[in-house]
C-alpha positions in Angstrom: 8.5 79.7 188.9 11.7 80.2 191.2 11.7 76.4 192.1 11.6 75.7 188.0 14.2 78.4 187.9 16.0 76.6 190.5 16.4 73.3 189.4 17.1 75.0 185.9 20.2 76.2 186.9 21.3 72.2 187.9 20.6 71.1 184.1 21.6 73.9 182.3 25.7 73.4 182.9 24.9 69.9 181.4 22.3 70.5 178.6 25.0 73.5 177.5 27.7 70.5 176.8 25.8 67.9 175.2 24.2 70.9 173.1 27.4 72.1 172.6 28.9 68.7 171.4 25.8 68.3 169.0 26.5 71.7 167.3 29.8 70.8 166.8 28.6 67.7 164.8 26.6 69.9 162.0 22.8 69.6 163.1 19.9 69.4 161.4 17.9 72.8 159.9 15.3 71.7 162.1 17.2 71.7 165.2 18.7 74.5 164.6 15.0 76.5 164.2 13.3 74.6 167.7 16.5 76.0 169.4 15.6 78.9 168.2 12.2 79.1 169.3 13.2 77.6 172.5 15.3 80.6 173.1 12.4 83.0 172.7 10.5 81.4 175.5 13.9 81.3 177.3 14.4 85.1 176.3 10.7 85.4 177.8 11.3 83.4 181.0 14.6 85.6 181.4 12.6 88.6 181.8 9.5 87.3 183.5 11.6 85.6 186.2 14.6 87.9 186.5 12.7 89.2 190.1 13.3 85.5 191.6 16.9 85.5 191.2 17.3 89.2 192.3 18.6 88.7 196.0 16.4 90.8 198.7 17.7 94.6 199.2 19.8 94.0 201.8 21.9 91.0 200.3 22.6 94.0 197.4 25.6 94.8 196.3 25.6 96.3 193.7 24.2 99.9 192.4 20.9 100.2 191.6 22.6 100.8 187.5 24.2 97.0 188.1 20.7 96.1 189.1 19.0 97.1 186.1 21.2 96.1 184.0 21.0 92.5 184.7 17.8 91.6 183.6 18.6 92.4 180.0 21.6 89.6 181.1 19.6 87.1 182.9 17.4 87.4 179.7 20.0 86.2 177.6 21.9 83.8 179.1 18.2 81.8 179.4 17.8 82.4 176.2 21.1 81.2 175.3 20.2 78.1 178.2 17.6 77.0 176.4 18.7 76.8 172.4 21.0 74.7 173.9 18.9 72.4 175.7 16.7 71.7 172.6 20.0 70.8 170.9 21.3 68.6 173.7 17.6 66.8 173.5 17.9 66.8 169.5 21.8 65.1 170.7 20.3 62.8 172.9 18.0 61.4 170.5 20.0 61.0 167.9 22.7 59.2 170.1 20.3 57.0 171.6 17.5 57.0 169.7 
């Protein structure tokens, strides 16, 4: 899970621009509901593997509140990652296709 996590974070900045440029365009309904179920199993892997990106105790810097309060975060912003990567796919299709 922390490699796919890993090599996540390499795609994401570019699957959040193409998806971005599709939204802009006016998508589809359908679109628009697979990105939202992507981002429940986004919201899902957020929480699940929030404990891979947490750095070891000693590398913290932050209060144990910070901490905590991250994996709500980390939750989201997966969440967010991957409604726009079924829209950048959707893009990519559509473009190419």
């Amino acid at each position: 899970m922390a490699i796919f996590l890993w090599l996540f974070q390499f795609i994401s900045p570019i699957a959040f621009i193409l998806g971005g440029l599709y939204l802009l365009e006016g998508p589809s309904p359908v679109s628009l509901i697979v990105g939202a179920i992507c981002a429940f199993f986004g919201l899902i892997i957020g929480i699940v593997g929030w404990a891979d990106t947490v750095p070891p105790r000693w590398f913290w810097i932050k209060s144990s509140m910070d901490l905590a309060g991250s994996r709500f975060m980390t939750a989201i912003g997966y969440a967010i990652q991957f409604f726009f990567l079924a829209l950048s796919i959707f893009g990519l299709v559509e473009y190419f296709g």
